[in-house]
PALOKOL-224331 format. One line per 3 residues: number of its first residue (from 1); their letters; for each residue x, y, z of N, C-alpha, C. Coordinates in steps of 0.1 Angstrom, whole numbers, padded with zeros to 4 digits. Example, Ala and Ser with C-alpha at 12.3 -4.5 7.8 and 13.67 -1.06 7.14 Angstrom:
residues 2
1	AS	0132 -0057 0078 0123 -0045 0078 0132 -0033 0078; 0128 -0022 0071 0137 -0011 0071 0129 0000 0079
***
This chain:
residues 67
1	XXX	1156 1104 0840 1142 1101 0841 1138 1105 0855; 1122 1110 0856 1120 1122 0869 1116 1104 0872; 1115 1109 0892 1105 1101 0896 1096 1094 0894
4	XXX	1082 1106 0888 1068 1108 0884 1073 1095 0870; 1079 1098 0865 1079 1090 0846 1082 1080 0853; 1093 1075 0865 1094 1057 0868 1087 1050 0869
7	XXX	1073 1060 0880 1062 1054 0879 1052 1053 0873; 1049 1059 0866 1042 1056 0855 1048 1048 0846; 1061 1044 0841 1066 1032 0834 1059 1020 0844
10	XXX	1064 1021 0851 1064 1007 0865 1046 1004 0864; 1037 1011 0867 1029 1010 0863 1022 1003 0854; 1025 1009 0843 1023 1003 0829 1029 0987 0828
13	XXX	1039 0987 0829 1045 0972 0834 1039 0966 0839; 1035 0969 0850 1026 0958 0859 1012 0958 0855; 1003 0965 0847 0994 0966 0846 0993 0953 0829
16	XXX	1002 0952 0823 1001 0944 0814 1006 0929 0812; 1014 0931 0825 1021 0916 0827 1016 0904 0834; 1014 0892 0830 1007 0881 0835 1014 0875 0847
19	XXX	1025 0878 0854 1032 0874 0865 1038 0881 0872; 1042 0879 0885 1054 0890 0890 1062 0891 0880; 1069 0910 0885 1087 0909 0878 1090 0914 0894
22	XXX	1103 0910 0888 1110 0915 0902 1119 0929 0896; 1119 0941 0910 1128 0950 0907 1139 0947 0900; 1148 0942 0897 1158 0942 0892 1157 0943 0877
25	XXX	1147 0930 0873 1141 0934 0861 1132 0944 0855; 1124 0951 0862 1117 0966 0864 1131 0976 0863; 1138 0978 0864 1150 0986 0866 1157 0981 0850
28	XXX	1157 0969 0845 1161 0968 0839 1157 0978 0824; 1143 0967 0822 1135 0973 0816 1131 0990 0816; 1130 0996 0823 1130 1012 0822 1146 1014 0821
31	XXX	1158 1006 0820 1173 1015 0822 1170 1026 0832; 1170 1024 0846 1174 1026 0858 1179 1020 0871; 1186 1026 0877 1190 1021 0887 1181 1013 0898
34	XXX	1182 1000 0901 1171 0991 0910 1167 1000 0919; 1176 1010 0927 1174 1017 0943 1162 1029 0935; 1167 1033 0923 1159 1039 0918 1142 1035 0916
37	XXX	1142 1020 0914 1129 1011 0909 1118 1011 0925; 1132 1003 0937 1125 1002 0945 1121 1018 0955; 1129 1026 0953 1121 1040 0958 1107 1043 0954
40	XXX	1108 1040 0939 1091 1046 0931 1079 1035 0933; 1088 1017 0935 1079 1012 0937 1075 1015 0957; 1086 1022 0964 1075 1023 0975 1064 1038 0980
43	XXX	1070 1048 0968 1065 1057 0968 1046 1053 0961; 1050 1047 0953 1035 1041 0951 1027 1036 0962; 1033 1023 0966 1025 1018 0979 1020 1026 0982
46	XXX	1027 1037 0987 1023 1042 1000 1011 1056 0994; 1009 1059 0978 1001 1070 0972 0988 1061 0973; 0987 1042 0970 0976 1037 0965 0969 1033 0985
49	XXX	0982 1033 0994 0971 1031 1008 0966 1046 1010; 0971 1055 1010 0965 1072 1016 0956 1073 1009; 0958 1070 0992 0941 1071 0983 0933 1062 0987
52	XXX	0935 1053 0999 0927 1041 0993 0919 1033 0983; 0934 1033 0974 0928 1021 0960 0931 1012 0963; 0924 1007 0954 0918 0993 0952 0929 0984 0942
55	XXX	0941 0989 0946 0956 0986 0943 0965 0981 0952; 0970 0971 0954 0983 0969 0960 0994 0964 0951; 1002 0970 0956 1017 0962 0954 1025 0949 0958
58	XXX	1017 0942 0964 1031 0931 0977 1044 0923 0967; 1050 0926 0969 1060 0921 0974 1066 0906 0984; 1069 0897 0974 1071 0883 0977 1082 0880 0966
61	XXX	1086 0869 0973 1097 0860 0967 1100 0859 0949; 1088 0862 0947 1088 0861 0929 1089 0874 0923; 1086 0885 0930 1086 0901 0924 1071 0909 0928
64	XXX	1073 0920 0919 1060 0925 0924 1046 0925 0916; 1035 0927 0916 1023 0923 0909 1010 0930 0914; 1003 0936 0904 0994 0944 0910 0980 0935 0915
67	X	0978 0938 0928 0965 0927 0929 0950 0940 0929
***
């Protein structure tokens, strides 16, 4: 699976889900490697600050969640 498709799985994930998941579980769910999850999830961060959207990621004790 390229990069590009992680994130847009991970995406979609977070866009329909009512709580954090945490990478591990994101990794799960797409069957990829977590280092793989958290690469795309910080490759994102870092696409939605330079576009400045109206998207974040954080990252806390329960997993990740789009605010």
């Amino acid at each position: 699976m390229s990069n590009r498709e992680i994130e847009r799985s991970i995406e979609a994930i977070l866009m329909v889900v009512d709580e954090p998941v945490s990478e591990v579980v994101l990794a799960q769910i797409i069957e990829v490697p977590t280092e793989q999850v958290l690469e795309s999830l910080n490759s994102l961060q870092n696409q939605y600050e330079s576009e400045q959207r109206g998207i974040s990621t954080p990252s806390d004790f329960w997993g990740m969640a789009f605010l």
